[in-house]
FIDREN-715241 format. One record per residue: residue in three letters; chain; x, y, z of N, C-alpha, C in turn. Coordinates in steps of 0.001 Angstrom, whole numbers. Example, Ala and Ser with C-alpha at 12.3 -4.5 7.8 and 13.67 -1.06 7.14 Angstrom:
<atoms>
 rest kette   neast  nnorth     nup  caeast canorth    caup   ceast  cnorth     cup
  ALA     A   13190   -5690    7800   12300   -4500    7800   13200   -3300    7800
  SER     A   12850   -2250    7080   13670   -1060    7140   12900      30    7870
</atoms>
This chain:
<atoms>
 rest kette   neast  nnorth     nup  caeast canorth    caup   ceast  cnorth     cup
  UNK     A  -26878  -30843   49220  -26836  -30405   47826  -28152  -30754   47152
  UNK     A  -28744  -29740   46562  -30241  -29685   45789  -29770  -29479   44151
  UNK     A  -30095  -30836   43347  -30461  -31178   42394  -31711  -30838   41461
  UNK     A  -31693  -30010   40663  -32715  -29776   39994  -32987  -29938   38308
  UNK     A  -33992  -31324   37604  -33691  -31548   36386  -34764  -30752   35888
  UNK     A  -34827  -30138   34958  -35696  -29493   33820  -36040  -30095   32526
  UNK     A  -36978  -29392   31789  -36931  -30076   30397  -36783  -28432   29703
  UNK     A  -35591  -28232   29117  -35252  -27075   28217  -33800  -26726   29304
  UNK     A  -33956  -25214   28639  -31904  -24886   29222  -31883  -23897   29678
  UNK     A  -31347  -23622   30579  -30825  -22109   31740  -29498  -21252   30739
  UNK     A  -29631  -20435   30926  -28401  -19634   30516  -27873  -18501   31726
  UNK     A  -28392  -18593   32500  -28148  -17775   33742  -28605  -18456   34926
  UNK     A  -27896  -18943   36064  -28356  -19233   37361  -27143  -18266   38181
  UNK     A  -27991  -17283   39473  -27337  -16640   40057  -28004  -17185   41335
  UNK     A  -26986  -17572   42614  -26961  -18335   43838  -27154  -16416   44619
  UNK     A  -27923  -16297   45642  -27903  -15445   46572  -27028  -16333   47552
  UNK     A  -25350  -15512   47577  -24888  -16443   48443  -24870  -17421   48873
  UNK     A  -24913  -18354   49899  -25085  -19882   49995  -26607  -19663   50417
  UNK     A  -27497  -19402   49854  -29215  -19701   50756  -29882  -20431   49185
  UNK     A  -31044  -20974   49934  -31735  -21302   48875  -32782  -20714   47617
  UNK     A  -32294  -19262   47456  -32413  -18450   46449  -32033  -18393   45445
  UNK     A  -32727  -18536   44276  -31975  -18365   42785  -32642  -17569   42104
  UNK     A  -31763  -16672   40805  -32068  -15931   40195  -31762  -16614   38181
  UNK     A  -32665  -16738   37881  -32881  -17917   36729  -33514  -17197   35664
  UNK     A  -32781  -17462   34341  -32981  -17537   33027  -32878  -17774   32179
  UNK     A  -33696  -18279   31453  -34248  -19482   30251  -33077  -19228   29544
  UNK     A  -33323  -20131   28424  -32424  -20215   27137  -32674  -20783   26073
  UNK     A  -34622  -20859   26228  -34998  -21773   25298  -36305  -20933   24399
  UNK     A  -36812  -21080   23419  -37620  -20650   23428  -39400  -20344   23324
  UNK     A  -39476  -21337   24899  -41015  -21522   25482  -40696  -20545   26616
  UNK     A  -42497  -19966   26387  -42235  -18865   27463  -41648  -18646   29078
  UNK     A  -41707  -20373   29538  -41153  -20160   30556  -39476  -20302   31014
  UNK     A  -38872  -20781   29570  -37814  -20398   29511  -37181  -19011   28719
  UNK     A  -37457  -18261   28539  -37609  -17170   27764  -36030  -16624   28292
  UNK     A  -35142  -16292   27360  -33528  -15314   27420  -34349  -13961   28039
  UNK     A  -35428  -13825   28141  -36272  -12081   28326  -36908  -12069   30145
  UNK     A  -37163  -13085   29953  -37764  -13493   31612  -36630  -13715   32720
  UNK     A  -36705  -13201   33606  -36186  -13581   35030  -37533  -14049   36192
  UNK     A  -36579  -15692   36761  -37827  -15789   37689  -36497  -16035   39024
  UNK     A  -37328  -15883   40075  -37135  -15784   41249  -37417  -17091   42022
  UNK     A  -36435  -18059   42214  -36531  -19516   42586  -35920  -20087   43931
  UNK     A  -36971  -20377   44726  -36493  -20695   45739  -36595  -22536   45337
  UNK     A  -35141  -22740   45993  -34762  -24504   46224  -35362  -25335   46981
  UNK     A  -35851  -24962   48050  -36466  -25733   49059  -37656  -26040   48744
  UNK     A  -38851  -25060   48227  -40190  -25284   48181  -40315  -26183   46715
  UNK     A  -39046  -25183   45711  -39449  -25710   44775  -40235  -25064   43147
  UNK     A  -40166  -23766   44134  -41243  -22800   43667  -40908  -21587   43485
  UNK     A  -41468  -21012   42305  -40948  -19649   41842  -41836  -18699   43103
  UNK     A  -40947  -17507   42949  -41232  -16700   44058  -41890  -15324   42921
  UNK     A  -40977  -14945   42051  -41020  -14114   41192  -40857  -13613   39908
  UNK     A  -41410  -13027   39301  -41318  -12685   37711  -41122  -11577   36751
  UNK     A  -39575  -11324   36107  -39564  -10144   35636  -39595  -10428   34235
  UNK     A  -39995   -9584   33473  -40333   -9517   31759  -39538   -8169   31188
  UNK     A  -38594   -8848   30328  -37760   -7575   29982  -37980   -7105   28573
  UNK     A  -37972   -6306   27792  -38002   -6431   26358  -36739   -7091   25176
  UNK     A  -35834   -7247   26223  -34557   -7364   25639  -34005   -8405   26469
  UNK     A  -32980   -9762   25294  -32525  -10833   26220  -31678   -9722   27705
  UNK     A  -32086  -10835   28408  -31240  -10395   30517  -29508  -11282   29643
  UNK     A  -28893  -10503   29508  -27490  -10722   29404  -26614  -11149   31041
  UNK     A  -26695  -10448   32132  -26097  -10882   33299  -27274  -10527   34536
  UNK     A  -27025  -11024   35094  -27672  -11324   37198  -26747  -11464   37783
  UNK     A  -26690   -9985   38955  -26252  -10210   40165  -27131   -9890   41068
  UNK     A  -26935  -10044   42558  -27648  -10205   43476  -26495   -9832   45315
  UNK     A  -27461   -9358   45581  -27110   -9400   47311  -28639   -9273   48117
  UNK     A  -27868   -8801   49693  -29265   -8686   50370  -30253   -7218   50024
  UNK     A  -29496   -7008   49224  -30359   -5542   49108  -30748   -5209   47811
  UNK     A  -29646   -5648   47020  -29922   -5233   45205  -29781   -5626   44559
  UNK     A  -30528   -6110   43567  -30516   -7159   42617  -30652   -6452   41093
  UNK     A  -29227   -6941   40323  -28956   -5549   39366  -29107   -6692   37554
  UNK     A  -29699   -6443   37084  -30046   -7088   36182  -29523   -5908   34693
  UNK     A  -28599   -6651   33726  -27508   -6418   32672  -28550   -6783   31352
  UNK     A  -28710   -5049   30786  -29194   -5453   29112  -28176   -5158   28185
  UNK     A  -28106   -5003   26770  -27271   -4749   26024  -27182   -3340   26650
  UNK     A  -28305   -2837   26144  -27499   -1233   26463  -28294    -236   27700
  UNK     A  -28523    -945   28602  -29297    -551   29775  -29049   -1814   31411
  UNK     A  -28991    -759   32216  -28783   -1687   33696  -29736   -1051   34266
  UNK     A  -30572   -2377   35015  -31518   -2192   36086  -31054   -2211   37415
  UNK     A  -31308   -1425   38709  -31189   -2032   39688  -32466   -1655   40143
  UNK     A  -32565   -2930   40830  -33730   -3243   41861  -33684   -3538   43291
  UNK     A  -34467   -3061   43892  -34649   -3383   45494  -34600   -5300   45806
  UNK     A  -33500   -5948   46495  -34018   -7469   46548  -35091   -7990   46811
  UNK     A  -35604   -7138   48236  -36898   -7424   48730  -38173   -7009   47957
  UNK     A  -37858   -5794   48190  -39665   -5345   46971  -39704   -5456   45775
  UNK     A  -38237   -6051   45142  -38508   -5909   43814  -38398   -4442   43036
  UNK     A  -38478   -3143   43975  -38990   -2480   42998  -37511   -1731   42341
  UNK     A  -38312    -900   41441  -37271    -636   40321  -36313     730   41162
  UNK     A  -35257     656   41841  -34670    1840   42066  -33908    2733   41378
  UNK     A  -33247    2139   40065  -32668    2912   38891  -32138    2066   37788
  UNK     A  -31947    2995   36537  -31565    2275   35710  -30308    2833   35128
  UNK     A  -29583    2509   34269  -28620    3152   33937  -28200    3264   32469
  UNK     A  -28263    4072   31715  -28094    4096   29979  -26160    3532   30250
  UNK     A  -26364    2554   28988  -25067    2166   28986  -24833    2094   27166
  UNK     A  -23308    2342   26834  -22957    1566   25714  -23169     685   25984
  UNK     A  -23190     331   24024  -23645    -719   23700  -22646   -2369   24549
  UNK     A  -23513   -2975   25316  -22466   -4108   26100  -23225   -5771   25382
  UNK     A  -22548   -5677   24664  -22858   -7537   23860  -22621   -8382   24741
  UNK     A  -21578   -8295   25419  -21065   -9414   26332  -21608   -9561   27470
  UNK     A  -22855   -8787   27633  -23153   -8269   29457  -22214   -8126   30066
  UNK     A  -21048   -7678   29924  -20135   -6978   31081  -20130   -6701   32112
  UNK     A  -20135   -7271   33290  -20353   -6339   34444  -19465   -6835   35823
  UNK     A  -19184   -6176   36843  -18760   -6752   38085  -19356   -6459   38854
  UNK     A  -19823   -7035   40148  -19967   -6618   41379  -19642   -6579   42291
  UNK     A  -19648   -5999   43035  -19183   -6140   44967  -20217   -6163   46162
  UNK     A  -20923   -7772   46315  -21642   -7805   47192  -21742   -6807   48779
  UNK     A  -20566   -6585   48771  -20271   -6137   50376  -21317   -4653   50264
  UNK     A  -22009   -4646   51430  -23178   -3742   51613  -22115   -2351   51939
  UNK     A  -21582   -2154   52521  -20519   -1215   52670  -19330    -297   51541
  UNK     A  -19403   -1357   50715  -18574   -1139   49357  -19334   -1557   47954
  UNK     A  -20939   -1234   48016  -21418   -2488   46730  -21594   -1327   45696
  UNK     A  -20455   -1855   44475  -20449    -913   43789  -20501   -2260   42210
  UNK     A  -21390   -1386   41212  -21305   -2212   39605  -20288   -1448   39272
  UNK     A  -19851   -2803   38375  -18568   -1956   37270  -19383   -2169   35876
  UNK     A  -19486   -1151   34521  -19868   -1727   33427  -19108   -1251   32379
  UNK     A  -18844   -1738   31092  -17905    -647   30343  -18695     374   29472
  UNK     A  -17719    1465   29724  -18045    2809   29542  -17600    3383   28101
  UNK     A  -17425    2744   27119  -16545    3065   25795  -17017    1720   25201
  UNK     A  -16738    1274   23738  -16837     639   22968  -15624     289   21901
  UNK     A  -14940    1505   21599  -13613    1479   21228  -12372    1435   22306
  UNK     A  -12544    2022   23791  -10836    1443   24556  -11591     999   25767
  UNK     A  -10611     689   26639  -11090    -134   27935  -11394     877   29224
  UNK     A  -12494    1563   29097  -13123    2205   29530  -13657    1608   30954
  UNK     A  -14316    1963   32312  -14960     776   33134  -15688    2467   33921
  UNK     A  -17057    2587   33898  -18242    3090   34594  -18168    2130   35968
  UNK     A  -17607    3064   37066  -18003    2251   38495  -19190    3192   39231
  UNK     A  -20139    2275   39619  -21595    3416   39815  -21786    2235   41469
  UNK     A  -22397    3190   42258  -22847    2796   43701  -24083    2495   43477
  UNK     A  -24278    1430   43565  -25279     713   43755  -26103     890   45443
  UNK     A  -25767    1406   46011  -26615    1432   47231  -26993    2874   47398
  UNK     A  -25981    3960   47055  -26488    5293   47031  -26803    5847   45825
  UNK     A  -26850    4729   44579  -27634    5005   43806  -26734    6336   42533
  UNK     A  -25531    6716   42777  -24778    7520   42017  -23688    7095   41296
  UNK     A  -23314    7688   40451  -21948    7239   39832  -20628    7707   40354
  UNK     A  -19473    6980   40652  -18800    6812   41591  -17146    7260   40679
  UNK     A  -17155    6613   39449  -16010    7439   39184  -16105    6367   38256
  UNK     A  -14902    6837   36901  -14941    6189   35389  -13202    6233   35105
  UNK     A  -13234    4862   35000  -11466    3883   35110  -10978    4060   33654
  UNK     A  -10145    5103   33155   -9671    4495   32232   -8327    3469   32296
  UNK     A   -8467    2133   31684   -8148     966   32333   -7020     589   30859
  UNK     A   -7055     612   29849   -6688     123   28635   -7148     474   27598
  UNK     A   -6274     754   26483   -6129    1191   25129   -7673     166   24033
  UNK     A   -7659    -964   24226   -8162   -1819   24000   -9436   -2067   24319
  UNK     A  -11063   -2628   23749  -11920   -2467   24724  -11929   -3671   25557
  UNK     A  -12605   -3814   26620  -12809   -4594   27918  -12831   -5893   27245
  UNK     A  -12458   -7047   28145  -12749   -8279   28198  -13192   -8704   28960
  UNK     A  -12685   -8734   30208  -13136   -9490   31379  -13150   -8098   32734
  UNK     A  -13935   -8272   33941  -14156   -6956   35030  -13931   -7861   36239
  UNK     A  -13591   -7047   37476  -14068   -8377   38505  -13441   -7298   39687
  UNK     A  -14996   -7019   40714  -14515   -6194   41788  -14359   -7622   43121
  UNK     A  -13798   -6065   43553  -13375   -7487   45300  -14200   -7559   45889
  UNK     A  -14595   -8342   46428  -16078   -8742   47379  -16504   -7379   47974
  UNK     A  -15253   -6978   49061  -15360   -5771   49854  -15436   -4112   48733
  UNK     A  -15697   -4416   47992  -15288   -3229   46800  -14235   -2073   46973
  UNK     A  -13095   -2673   47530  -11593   -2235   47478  -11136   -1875   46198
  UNK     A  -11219   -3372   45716  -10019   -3397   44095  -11242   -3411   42794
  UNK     A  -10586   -3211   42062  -11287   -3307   40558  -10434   -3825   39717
  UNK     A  -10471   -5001   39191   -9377   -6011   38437   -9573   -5780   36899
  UNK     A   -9227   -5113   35698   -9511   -5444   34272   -8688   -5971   33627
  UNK     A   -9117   -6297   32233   -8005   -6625   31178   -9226   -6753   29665
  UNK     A   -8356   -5976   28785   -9010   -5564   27658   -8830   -6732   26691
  UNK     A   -9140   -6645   25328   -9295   -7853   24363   -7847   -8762   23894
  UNK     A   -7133   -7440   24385   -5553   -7803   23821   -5253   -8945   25079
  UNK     A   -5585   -9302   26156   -5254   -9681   27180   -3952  -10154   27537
  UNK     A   -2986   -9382   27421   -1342   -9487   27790   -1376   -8616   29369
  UNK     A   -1902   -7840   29900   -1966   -6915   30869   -3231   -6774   31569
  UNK     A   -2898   -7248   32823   -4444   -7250   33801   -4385   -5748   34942
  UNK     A   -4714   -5083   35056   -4731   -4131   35703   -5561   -3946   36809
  UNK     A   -5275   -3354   38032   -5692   -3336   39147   -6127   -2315   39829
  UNK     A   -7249   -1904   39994   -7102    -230   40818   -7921       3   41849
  UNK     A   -7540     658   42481   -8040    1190   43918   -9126    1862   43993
  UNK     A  -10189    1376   44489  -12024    2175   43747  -11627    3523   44317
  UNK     A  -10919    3611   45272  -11108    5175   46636  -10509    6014   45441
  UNK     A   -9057    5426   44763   -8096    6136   43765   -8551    5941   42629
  UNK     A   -9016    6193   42260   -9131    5132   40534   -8108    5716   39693
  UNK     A   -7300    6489   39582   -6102    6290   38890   -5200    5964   39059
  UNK     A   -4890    5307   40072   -3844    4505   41109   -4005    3218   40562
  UNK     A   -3164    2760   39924   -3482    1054   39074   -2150     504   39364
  UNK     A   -2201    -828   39585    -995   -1801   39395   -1119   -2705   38924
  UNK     A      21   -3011   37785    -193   -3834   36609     312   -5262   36358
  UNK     A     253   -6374   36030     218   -7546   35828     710   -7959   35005
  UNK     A    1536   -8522   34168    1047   -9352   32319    1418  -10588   32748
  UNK     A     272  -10918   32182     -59  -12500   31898     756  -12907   30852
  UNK     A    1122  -12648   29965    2349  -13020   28406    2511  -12150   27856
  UNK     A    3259  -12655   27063    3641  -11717   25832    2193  -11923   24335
  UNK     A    2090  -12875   24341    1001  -12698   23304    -180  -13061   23300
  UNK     A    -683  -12127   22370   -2630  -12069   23076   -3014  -13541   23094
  UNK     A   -4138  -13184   23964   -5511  -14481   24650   -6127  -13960   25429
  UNK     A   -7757  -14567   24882   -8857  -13914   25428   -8884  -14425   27029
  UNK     A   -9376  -13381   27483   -9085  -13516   29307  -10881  -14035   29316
  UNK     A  -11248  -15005   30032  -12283  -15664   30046  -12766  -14742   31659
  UNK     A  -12222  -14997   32848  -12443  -14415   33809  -11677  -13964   34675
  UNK     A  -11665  -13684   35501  -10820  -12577   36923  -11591  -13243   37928
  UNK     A  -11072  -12901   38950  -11855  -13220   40372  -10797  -12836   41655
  UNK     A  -11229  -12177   42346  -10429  -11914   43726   -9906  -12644   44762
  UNK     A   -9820  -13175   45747   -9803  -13873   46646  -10955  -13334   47928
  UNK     A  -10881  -14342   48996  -11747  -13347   49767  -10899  -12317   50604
  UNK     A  -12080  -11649   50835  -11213  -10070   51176  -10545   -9750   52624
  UNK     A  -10927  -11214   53446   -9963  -11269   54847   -8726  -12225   54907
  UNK     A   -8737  -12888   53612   -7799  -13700   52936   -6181  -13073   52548
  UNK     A   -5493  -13807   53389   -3798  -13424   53335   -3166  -14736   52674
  UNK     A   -2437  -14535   51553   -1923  -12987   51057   -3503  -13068   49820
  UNK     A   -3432  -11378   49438   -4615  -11032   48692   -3845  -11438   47128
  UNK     A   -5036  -12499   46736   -4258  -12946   45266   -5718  -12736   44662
  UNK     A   -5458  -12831   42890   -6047  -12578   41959   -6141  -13318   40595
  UNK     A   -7125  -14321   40384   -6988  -15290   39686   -8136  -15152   38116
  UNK     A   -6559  -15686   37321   -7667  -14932   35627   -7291  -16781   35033
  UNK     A   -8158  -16796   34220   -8766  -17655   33201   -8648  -17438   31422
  UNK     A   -7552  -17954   30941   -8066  -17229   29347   -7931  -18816   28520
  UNK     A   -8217  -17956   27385   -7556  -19013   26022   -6586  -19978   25624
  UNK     A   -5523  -19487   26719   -4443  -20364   25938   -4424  -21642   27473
  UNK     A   -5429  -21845   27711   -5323  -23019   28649   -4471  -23110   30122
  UNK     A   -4138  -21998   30059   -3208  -21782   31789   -4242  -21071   33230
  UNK     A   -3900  -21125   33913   -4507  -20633   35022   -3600  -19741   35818
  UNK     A   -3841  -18268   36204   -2937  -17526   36721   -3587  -16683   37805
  UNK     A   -2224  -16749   39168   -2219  -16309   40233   -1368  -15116   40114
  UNK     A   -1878  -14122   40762   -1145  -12871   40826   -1085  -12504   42442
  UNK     A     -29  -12156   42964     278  -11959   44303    -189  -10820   44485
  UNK     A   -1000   -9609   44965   -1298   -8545   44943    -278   -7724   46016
  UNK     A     -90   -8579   46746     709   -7836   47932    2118   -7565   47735
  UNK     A    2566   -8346   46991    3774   -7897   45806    3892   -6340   45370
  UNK     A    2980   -5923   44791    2902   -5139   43882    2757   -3649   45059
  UNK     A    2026   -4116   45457    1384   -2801   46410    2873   -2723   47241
  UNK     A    3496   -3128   47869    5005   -3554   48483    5682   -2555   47580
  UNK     A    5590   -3538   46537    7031   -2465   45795    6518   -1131   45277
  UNK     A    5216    -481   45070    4789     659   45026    5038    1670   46187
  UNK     A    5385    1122   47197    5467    1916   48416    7253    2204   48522
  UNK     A    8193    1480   47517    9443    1744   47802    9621    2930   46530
  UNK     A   10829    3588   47292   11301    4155   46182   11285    3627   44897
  UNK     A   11028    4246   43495   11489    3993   42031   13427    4072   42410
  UNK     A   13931    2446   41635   15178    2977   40944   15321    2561   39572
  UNK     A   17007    2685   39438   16955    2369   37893   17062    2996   36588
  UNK     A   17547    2876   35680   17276    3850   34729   16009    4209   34151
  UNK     A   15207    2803   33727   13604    2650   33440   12832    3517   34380
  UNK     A   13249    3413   35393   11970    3990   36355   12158    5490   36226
  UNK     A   13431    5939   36101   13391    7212   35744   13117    8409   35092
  UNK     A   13032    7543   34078   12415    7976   32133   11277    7600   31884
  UNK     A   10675    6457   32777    9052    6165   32129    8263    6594   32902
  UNK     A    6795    7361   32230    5918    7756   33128    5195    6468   33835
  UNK     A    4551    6781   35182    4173    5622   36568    3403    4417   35576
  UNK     A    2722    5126   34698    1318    3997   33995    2223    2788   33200
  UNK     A    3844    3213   32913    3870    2218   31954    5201    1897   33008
  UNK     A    5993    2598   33920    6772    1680   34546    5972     954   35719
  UNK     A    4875     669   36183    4147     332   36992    3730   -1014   36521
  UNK     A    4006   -1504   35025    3801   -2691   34376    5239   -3946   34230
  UNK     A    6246   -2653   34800    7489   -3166   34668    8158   -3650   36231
  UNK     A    7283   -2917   37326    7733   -3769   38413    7489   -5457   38599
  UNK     A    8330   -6363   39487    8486   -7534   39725    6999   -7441   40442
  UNK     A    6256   -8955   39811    5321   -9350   40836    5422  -10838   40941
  UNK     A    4931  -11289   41804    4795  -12670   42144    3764  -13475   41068
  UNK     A    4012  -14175   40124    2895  -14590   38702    3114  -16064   39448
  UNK     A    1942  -16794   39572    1958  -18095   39735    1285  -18958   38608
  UNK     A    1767  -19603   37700    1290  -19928   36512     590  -21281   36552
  UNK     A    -525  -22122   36607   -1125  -23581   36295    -733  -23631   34520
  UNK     A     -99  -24218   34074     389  -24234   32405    -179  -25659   32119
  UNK     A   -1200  -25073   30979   -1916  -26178   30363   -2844  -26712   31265
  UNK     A   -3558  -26583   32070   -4380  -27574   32630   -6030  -27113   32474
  UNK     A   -6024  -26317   31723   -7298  -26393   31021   -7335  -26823   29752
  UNK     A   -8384  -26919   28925   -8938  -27570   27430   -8508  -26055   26849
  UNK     A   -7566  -25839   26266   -7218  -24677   25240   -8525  -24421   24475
  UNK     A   -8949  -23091   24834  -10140  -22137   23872  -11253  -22650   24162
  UNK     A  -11660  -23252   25534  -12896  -23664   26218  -12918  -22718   27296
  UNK     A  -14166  -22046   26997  -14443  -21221   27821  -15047  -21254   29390
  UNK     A  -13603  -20606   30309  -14088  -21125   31939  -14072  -19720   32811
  UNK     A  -14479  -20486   34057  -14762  -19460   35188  -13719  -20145   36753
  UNK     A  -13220  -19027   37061  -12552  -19903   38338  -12891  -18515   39550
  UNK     A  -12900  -19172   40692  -12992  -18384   41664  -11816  -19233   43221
  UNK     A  -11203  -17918   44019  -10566  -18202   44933  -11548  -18702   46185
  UNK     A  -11672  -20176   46353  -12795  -20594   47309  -12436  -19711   48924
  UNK     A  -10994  -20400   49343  -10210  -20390   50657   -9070  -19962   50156
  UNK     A   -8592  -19269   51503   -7325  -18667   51547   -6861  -18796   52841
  UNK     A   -6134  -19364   53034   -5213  -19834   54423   -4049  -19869   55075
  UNK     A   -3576  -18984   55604   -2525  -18782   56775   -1993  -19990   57356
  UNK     A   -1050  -20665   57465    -469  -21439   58389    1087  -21163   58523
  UNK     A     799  -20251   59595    2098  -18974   60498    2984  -20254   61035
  UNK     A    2783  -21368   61124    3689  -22484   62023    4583  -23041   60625
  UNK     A    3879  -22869   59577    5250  -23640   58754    4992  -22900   57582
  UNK     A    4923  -21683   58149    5376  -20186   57410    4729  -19692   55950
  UNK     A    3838  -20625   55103    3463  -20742   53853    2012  -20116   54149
  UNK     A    1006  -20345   53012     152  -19865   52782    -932  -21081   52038
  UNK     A   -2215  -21595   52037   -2526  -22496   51113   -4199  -21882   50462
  UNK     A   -4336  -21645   48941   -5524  -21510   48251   -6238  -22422   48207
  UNK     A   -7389  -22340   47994   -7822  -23253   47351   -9058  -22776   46203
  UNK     A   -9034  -22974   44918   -9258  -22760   43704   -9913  -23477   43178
  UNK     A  -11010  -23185   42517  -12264  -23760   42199  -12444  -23376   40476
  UNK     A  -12067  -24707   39437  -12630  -23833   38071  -13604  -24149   37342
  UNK     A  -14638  -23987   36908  -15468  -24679   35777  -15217  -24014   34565
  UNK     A  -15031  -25502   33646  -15224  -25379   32011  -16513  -25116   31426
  UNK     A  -16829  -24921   30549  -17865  -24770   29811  -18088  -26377   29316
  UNK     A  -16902  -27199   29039  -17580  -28413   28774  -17461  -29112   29940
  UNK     A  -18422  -28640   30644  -18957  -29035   32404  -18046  -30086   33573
  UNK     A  -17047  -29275   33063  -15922  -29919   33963  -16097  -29119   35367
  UNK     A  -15663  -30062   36464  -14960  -29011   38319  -14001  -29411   38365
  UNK     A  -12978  -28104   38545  -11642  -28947   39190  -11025  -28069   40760
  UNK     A  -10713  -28722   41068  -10359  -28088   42620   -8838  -27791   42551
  UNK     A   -8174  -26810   42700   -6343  -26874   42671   -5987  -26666   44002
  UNK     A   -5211  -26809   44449   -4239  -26187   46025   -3471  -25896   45216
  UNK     A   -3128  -24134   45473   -1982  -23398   45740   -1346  -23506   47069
  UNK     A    -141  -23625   47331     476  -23735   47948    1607  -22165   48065
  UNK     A    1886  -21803   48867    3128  -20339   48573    3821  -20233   49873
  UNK     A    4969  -20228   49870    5811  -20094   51488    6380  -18395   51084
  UNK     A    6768  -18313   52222    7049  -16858   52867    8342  -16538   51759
  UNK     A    8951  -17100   50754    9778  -16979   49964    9426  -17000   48525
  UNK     A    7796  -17164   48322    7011  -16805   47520    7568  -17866   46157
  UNK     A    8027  -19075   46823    8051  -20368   46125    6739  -20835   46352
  UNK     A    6336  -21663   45078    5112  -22217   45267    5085  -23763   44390
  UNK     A    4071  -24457   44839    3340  -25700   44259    2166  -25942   44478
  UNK     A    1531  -26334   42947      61  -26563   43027     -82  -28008   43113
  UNK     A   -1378  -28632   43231   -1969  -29837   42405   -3486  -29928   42885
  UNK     A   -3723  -30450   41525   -5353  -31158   41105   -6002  -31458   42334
  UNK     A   -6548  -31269   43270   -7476  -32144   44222   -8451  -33065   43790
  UNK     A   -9561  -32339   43231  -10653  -32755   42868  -10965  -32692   41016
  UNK     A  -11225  -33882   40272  -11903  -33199   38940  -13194  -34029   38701
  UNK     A  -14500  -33413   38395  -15533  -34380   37898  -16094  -33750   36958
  UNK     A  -17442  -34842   36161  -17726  -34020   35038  -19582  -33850   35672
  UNK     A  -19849  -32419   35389  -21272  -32589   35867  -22194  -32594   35513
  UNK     A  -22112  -32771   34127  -23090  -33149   32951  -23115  -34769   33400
  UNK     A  -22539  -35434   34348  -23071  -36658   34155  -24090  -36515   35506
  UNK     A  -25159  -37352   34986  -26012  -37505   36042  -26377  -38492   36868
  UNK     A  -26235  -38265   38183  -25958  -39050   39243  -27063  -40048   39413
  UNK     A  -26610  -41017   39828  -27654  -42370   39802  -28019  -42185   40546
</atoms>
């Protein structure tokens, strides 16, 4: 593990996968921390590799081995990783939040950005062939949070109202299966997939009201493949009885700082066929620089138990 102290503040560090590549931007305002500058930082030497100058603060950085897609308010760059050079850009509404998802996988690497300003709109554009790929209408509401699957399979949203997380199939994009997180609104902080050879395929969001939530995906897709019964299923069109099928919700209640803004991602996902269950493992950071590690736990009866592994704070600095 490489430690690095500064004098001023980052507002963006993007990891190229586990290597010693970073994609870095300021938050201060001396030029070499500049919200406008992106530099190109390798860990080992120590030493910047590269330098981009934007006219407008860099709102988000992503990265793979091939394209490195850099988020303005109302414009997306993509760039070649290696040469740097500029391969396209993309006119976008207006995006305050830098909005965006990606899907590293070279096979499936597709940006998501939102496409509307008034409902929950989502622009999915191919990033490797360079075209636009198809446009999600996702929710009434505009966007909150985006989050594609590594392999760029799924496309996960949920708009400002955040009661309903929605799911859709990039091949289908009007093929969605739906989620709710509660009955009453909270801002959804983040989404995140699991990994994409990972059984069972779960889907983990982050909001406001301090809970942490697992969504079984394989649930959903299951009962989409059975017949509709029922009276409901009969009378409602697919978009709104598709919110009303049973899914597997695995809830963490309360174990974040209520209205501190976090990020969680599905580290591991693990099979153990001998005593029939399943075990996660879940990774979250707070904004007030907390780590906490959870085990999910889930048996073949889709009973489950979590607990805390790990928590530290990483604003403290190590002796």
């Amino acid at each position: 593990m490489t430690t690095i102290y500064v004098n001023g503040a980052y507002g963006i560090v993007e990891m190229l996968y586990s290597t010693n590549f970073l994609a870095i931007v300021g938050a201060g305002e001396q030029p070499s921390l500049s919200p406008r500058r992106l530099c190109l930082f390798n860990t080992v030497t120590e030493c910047a590799l590269k330098e981009l100058n934007f006219l407008t603060t860099i709102l988000a950085v992503r990265v793979n081995r091939k394209r490195l897609i850099i988020v303005l308010q109302d414009r997306t760059y993509i760039y070649d990783s290696n040469s740097l050079a500029l391969l396209d850009t993309i006119e976008t509404v207006a995006n305050t939040k830098g909005l965006c998802a990606f899907s590293p996988s070279l096979d499936g690497c597709y940006i998501a950005l939102p496409a509307n300003t008034t409902k929950g709109s989502a622009l999915v554009y191919n990033a490797m062939n360079l075209h636009s790929h198809c446009q999600i209408e996702a929710h009434r509401s505009p966007l909150a949070a985006m989050a594609l699957s590594s392999d760029g399979v799924y496309i996960a949203t949920a708009s400002e109202q955040g009661t309903i997380i929605r799911v859709h199939l990039i091949s289908q994009a009007k093929k969605s299966y739906s989620f709710r997180r509660g009955t009453y609104p909270s801002t959804i902080y983040s989404l995140a997939f699991g990994p994409p050879k990972g059984f069972p395929h779960l889907l983990v969001a982050t909001s406001s009201s301090g809970s942490l939530h697992v969504f079984h995906l394989d649930s959903v897709t299951n009962q989409r493949n059975k017949k509709s019964v029922g009276l409901l299923a009969s009378v409602l069109p697919n978009t709104i009885n598709g919110a009303l099928e049973p899914s597997h919700h695995y809830v963490f209640p309360n174990v974040l700082p209520t209205g501190v803004k976090s990020c969680a991602t599905i580290h591991t996902i693990e099979r153990i066929a001998s005593a029939s269950l399943s075990r996660a493992s879940i990774h979250v950071i707070t904004y007030d620089g907390y780590f906490r590690e959870y085990r999910l736990i889930i048996d073949d009866s889709h009973d489950s138990s979590w607990v805390l592994e790990h928590e530290f704070n990483m604003l403290t600095r190590p002796s």
